[in-house]
C-alpha positions in Angstrom: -4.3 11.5 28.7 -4.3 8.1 29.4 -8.0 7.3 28.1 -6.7 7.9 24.7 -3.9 5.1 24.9 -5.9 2.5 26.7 -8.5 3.4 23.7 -7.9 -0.3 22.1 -7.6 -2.2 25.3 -11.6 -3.9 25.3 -11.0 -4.5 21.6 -10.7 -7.6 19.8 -8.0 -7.8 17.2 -10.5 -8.4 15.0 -12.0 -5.0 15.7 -8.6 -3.6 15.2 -7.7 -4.8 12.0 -11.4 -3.6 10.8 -10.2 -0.4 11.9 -7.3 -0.5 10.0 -9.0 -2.1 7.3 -11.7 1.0 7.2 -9.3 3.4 5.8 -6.9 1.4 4.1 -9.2 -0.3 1.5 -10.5 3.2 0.1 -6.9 4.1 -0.5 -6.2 0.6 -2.1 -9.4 1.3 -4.4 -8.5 5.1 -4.7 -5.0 4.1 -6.0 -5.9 1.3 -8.1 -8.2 3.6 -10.1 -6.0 6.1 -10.5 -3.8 3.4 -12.1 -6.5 2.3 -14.4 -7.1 5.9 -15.0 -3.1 6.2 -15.7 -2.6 3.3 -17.6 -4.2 4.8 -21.2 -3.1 7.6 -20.9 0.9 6.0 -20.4 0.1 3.5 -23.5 -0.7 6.3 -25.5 2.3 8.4 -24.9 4.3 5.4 -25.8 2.0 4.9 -28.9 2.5 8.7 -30.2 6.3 8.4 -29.4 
């Protein structure tokens, strides 16, 4: 049990915020398309209206 806590304990904080980095900017990129994607579709609703 305690393995998994002391997981981060030889890393750098470097290494940690890559970590963190490595799943976060997929989802920043994931949402920001979606917003792009969004964005048109928004305009035209407005446009139509």
């Amino acid at each position: 049990m305690n393995l998994r806590l002391n997981d981060n304990v030889g890393d750098t904080p470097i290494k940690v915020w890559a970590k963190k980095l490595s799943w976060a900017l997929p989802l920043f990129f994931l949402i920001k398309g979606l917003a792009w994607l969004a964005v048109p579709f928004i305009s035209a609703l407005y446009v139509l209206n």
